[in-house]
C-alpha positions in Angstrom: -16.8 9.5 13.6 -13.3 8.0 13.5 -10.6 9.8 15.9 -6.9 9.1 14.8 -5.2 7.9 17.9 -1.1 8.4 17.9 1.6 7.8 20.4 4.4 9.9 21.8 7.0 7.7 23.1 8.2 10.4 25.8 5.1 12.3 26.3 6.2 14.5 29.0 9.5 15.3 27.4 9.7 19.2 26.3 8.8 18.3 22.6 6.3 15.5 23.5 4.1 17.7 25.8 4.2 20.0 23.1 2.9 17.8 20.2 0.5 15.9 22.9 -1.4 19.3 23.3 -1.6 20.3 19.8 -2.9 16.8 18.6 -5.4 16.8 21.5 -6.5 20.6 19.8 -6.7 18.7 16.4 -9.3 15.8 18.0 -6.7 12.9 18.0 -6.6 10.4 20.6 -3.1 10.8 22.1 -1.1 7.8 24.3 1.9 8.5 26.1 4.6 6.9 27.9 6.7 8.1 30.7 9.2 6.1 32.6 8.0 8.1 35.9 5.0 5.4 37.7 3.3 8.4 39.2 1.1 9.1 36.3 -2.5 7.6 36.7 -4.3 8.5 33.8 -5.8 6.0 31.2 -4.0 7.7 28.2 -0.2 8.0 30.2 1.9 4.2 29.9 4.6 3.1 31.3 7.9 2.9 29.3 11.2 3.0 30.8 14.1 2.7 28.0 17.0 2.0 30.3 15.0 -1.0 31.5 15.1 -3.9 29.1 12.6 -5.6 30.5 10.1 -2.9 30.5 11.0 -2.3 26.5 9.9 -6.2 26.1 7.2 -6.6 28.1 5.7 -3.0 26.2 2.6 -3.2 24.4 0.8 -0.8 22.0 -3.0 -0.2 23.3 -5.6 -2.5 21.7 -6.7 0.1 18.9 -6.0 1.9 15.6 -2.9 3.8 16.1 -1.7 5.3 13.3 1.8 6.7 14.0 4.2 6.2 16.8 6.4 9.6 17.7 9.8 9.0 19.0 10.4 11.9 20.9 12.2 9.9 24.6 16.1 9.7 24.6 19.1 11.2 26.6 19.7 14.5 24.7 22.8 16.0 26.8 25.5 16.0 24.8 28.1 15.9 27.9 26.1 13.1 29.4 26.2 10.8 26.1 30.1 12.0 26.5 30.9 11.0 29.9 28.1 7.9 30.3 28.3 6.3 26.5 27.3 3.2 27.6 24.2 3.9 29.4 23.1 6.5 26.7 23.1 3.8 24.2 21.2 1.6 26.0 18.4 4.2 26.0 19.4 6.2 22.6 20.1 3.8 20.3 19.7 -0.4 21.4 16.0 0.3 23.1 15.0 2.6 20.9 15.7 0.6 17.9 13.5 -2.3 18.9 11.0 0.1 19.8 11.0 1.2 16.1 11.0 -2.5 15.6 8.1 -3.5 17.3 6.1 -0.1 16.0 6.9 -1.4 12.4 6.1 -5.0 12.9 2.3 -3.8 14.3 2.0 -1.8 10.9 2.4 1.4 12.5 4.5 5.0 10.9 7.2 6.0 12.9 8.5 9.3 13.3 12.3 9.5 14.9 13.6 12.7 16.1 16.9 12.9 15.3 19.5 16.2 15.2 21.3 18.1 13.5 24.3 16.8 15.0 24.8 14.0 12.7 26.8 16.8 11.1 30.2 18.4 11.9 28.7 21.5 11.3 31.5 22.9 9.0 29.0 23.5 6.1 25.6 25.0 5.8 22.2 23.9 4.3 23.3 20.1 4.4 20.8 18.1 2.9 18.8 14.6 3.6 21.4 12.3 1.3 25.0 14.5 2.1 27.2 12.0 4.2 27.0 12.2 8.1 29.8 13.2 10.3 29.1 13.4 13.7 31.9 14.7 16.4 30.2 14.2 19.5 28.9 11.1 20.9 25.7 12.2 20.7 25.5 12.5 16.7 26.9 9.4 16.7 24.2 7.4 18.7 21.7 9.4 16.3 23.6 8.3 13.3 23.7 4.7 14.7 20.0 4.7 15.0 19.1 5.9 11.8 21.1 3.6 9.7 19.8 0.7 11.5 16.0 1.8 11.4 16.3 3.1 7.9 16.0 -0.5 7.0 13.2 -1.7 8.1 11.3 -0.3 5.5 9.5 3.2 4.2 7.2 3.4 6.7 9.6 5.3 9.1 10.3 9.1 8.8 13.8 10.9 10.3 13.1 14.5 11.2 16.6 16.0 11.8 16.3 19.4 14.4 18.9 21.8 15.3 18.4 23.8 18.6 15.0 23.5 19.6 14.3 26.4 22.2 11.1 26.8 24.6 10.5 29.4 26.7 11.3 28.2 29.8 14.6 27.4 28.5 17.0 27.4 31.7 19.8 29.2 30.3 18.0 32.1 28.7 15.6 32.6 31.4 18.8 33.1 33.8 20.3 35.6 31.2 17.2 37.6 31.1 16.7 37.6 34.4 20.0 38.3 35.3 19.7 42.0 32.6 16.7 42.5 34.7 18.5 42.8 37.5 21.2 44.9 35.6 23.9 41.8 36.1 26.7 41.3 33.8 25.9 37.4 31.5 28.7 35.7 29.9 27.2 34.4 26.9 29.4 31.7 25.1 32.2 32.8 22.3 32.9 29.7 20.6 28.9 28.2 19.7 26.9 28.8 17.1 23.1 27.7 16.4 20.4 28.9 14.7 17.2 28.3 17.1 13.8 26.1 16.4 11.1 27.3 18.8 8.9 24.6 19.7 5.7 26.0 18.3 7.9 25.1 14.8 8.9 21.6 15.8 5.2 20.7 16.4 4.1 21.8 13.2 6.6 19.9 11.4 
């Protein structure tokens, strides 16, 4: 019986933990990478995407995989603020040849991008309106799609807004903090409208 085999380019980030254990439930074959060398099983590889050398030297497993998820990057948008440089190394130079290399073995890519190639001054945008990204973050997102947009069809951009889990740190500290019949501060001046994860992995 064949087995579709994928890989999650950040496997044990939030989202690709998430899609890694609902692929495994659908009888895929899953790889993943992690830039941490502690992992020792035969399906975890190593992948570092501030290291240059590790992005060249990477190689796909010797077998069928179909698609390659994108789901590694630096997604803090005060870090990609105060440390551009070293966010684009990771979010947008190294990920792009990634992309490359994935297209050049014949694989489909899926990138995870954000809503934040948007200002956010008007609802329901769709997949052609023009970007406009304000923080540094939605920039390096922007950067990365126009440049793998390119490379062919075989590449899809999924664009999420808040994805929430529930360990989330911030929520889990409000809650607890009612529990404990605290006064939170929640913020004035941000608005979202939440993904929960379950959502994200079925898209």
């Amino acid at each position: 019986m064949h087995v579709e085999s994928i890989i999650i380019i950040g496997g044990d980030s939030n989202i690709g933990r998430s899609l890694a254990v609902r692929a495994e439930k659908l009888d895929m074959k899953v790889w993943k990478t992690t830039r941490r060398k502690k992992e020792n099983s035969n399906n975890w590889l190593y992948l570092d995407l501030l290291d240059e050398k590790s992005v060249d030297s990477f190689e796909f497993p010797n077998e069928n995989i179909s698609t390659v998820f994108l789901c590694a990057g630096i997604t803090s948008i005060k870090e990609c603020f105060c440390n551009s440089a070293l966010t684009r190394i990771v979010n947008v130079k190294n990920t792009v040849r990634i992309v490359e290399k994935s297209i050049e073995e014949g694989k489909f890519v899926v990138f995870l991008s954000t809503n934040a190639v948007f200002d956010g001054t008007k609802p329901f945008m769709k997949t052609d309106d023009p970007v406009s990204p304000i923080t540094e973050y939605g920039k390096q997102k922007v950067e990365v799609e126009e440049k793998i947009i390119s490379l062919g069809s075989n590449i899809a951009i999924v664009r999420f807004g808040k994805v929430i889990t529930q360990k989330n740190f911030l929520f889990q500290m409000w809650i607890n903090d009612l529990k404990n019949e605290k006064e939170i501060n929640p913020f004035v001046d941000m608005y979202f409208s939440p993904i929960s994860i379950d959502l994200v992995v079925d898209i």
